[in-house]
C-alpha positions as CSV (number, residue, x, y, z in Angstrom):
1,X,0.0,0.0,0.0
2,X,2.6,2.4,0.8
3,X,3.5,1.8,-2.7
4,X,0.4,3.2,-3.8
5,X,1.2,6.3,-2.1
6,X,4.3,6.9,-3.4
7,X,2.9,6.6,-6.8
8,X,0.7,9.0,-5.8
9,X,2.7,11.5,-4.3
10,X,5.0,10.8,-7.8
11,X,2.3,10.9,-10.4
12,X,-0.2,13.4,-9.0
13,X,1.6,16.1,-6.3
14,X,4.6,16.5,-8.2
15,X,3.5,17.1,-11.6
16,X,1.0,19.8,-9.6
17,X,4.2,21.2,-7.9
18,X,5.5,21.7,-11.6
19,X,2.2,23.5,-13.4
20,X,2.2,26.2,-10.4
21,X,6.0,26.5,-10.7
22,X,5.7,27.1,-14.6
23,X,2.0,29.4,-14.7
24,X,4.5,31.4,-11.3
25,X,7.5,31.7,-13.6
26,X,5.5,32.8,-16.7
27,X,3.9,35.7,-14.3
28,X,5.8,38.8,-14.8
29,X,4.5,40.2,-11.3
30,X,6.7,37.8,-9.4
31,X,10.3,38.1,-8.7
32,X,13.4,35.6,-8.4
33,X,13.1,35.1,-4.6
34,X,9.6,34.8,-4.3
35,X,9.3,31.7,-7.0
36,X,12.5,30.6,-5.4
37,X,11.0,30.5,-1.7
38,X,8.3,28.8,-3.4
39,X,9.8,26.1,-5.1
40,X,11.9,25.2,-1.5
41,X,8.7,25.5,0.3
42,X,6.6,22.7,-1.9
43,X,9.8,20.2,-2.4
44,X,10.5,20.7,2.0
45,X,6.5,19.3,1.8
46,X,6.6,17.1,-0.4
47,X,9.9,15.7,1.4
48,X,8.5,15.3,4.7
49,X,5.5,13.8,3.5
50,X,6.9,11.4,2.4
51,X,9.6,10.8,4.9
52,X,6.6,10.8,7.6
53,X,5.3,7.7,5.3
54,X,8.4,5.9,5.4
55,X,8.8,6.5,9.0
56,X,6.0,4.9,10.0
57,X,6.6,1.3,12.1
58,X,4.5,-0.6,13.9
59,X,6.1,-3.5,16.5
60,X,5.0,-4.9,19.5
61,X,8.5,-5.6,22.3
62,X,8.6,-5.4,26.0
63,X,4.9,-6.3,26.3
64,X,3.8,-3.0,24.4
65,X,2.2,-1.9,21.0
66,X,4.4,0.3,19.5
67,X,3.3,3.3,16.8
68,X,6.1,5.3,15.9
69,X,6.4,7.9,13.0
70,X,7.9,11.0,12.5
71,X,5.2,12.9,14.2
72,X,3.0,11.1,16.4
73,X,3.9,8.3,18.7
74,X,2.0,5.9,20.5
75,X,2.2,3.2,23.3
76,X,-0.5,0.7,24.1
77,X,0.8,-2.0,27.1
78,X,-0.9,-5.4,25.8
79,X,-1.3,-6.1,29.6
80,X,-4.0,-3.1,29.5
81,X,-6.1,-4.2,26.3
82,X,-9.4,-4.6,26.7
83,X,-10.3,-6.2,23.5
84,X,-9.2,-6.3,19.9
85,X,-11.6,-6.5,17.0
86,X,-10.7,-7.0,13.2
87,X,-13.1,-5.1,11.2
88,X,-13.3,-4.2,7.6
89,X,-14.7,-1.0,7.3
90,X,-13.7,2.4,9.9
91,X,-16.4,4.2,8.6
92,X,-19.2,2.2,8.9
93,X,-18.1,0.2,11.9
94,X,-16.5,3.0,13.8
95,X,-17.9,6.0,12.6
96,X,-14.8,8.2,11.9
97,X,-16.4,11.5,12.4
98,X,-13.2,13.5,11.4
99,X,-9.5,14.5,11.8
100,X,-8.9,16.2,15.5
101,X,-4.4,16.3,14.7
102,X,-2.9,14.1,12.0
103,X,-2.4,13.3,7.9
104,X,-5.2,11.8,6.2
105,X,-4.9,10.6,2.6
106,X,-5.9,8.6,0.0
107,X,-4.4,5.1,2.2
108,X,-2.6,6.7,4.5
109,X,-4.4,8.1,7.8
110,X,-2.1,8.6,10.8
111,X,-2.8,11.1,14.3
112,X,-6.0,11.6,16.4
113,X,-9.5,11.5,14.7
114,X,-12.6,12.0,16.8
115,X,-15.7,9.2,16.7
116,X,-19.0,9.5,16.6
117,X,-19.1,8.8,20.1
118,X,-16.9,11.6,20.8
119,X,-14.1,9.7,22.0
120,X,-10.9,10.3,20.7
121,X,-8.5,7.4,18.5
122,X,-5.5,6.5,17.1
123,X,-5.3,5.7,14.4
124,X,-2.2,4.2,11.4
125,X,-4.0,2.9,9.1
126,X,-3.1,1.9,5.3
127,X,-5.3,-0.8,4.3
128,X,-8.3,-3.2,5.5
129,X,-8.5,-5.4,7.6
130,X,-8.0,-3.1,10.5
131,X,-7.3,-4.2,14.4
132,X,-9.8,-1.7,16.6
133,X,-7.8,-1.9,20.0
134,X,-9.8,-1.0,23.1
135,X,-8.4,-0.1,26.2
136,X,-9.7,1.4,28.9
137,X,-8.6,5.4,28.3
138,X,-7.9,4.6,24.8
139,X,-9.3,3.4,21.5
140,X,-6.3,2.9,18.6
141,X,-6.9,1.9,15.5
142,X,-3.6,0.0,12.9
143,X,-3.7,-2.2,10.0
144,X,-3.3,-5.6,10.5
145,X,-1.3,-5.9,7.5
146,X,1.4,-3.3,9.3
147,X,2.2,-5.8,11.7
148,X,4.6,-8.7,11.1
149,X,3.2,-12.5,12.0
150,X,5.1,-12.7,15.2
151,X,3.9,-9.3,16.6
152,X,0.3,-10.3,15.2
153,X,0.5,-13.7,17.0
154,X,2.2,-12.0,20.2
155,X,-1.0,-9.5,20.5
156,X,-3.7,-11.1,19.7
157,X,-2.5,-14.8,21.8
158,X,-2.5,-12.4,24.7
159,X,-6.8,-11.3,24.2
């Protein structure tokens, strides 16, 4: 999946990126500096985008869930887990009412979205089947694909 988003990020944002760089440069009201502050300011994005993407692990060690990324980082001790449920579908199932801090894109949601139920998640998501991991002052939300088979079989032969 993350893939996908490179693809993306390669076949959509940058050729975007280029258009407004050529209609800024064919503008005779903009000077040097300006299109050069630019052009730094959409390749820094576009950079750590996509480093935040690569960044993003998932592991379980030392009897705790681990979500790491460049950003946002997240611990869940298994010992604490309520219950884990696989689901296919976050919005239906869930109810992701929308984005309170984080990066949401086509594949790719990481941060803190809000439910319907007006508690908060967290959620690293790329692709179904998700893992909906309840605990008792938390709710996070990860792809099952983004764990390996021993840290699969390590969390859920513990609920």
């Amino acid at each position: 999946m993350k893939l996908i988003i490179y693809w993306f990020l390669l076949v959509v944002v940058m050729p975007v990126i280029f258009v407004i760089i050529a209609f800024l440069m064919s503008s005779k009201n903009i000077d040097y500096y300006t299109l050069t502050f630019i052009i730094i300011f959409c390749f820094s994005v576009f950079y750590i985008g996509l480093s935040q993407i690569k960044s993003s692990k998932v592991n379980v060690s030392d009897g705790s869930l681990i979500i790491k990324s460049t950003f946002y980082k997240d611990i869940v001790l298994i010992s604490s887990i309520d219950n884990i449920e696989v689901v296919d579908e976050l919005v239906n199932k869930n109810h992701l009412m929308y984005r309170s801090n984080g990066i949401s894109m086509t594949g790719y949601k990481i941060g803190y979205f809000t439910l319907t139920n007006h508690k908060k998640a967290f959620l690293y998501t790329t692709e179904p089947p998700y893992l909906v991991i309840n605990t008792q002052n938390q709710t996070v939300i990860i792809s099952k694909n983004n764990l390996s088979n021993d840290d699969l079989n390590t969390l859920l032969g513990n609920k």
